[in-house]
N, C-alpha and C positions, 0 to 999 in steps of 0.2 A: 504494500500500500504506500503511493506519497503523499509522504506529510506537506501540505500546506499553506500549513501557521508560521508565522513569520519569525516569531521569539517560542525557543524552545520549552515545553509546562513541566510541571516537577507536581506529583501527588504529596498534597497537605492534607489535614484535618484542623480547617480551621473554624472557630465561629465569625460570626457576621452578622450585621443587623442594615436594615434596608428600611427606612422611610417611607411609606407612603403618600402620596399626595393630601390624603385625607387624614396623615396626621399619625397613624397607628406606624408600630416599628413592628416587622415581621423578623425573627431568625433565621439564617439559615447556616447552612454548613458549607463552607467552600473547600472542595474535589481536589483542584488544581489549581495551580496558579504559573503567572509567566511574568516577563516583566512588564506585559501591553494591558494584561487582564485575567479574567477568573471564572472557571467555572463553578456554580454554588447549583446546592439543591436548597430548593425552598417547596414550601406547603401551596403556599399562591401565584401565580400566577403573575408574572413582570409583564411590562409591555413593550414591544421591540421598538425601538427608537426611541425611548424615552428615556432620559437621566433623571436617576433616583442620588438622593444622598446615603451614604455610605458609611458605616463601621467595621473595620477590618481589624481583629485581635491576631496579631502576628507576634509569634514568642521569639525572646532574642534569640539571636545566634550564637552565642557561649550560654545564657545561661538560657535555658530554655523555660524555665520558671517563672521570666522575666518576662511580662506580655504587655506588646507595645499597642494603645489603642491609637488606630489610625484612619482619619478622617476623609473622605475621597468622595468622589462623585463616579456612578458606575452608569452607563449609558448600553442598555442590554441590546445585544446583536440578534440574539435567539432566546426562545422560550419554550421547550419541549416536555410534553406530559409523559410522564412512563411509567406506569403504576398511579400512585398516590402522591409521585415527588414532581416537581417543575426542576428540571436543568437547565440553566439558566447559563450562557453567555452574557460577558458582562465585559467592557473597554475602560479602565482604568483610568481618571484624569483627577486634576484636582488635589494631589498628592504632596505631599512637603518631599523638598527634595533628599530629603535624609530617610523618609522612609520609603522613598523607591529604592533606595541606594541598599537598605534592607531588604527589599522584594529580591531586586537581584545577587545580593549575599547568601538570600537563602537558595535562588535558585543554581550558583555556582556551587556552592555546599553538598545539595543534594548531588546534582551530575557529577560531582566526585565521587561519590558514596556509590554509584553505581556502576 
């Protein structure tokens, strides 16, 4: 199969919290991540082109105990139902530049490990 995707994703388990317009914050769990964006499962349903505000718990990279809450805007590409969960593509912007610089620490980190 060729891959695609422009920036290589590394499998995480992270939490994530998602905004709605009306106000409510949904959890979910984000799959993957890369340095551009993030796959997450959620319960409800995003809507493709629309930028939501964003919660990403990202744990450091020495201490992993350590969890950075980090602030973003995620503008969803795809939203696919499979079961009970929404898969959710999600483009990354809105980011302090220190914690992209974390995204991609963890993403060099993991591709070692493998």
């Amino acid at each position: 199969m060729i891959e695609l995707r422009r920036s290589p994703r590394v499998t995480v388990t992270w939490r994530s919290g998602v905004k709605l317009p009306d106000g409510r914050l949904i959890l979910a769990k984000i799959v993957n991540i890369s340095a551009e964006g993030v796959l997450l499962h959620t319960s409800e349903n995003l809507i493709p082109q629309r930028s939501y505000p964003m919660l990403i718990e990202i744990p450091g990279i020495f201490q992993e105990a350590e969890i950075y809450k980090v602030s973003c805007k995620g503008l969803v590409r795809h939203a696919i139902l499979s079961g009970e969960v929404y898969h959710v593509g999600i483009q990354l912007s809105e980011m302090s530049e220190l914690h992209a610089e974390l995204v991609v620490a963890w993403i060099s980190k993991t591709a070692h490990l493998s």
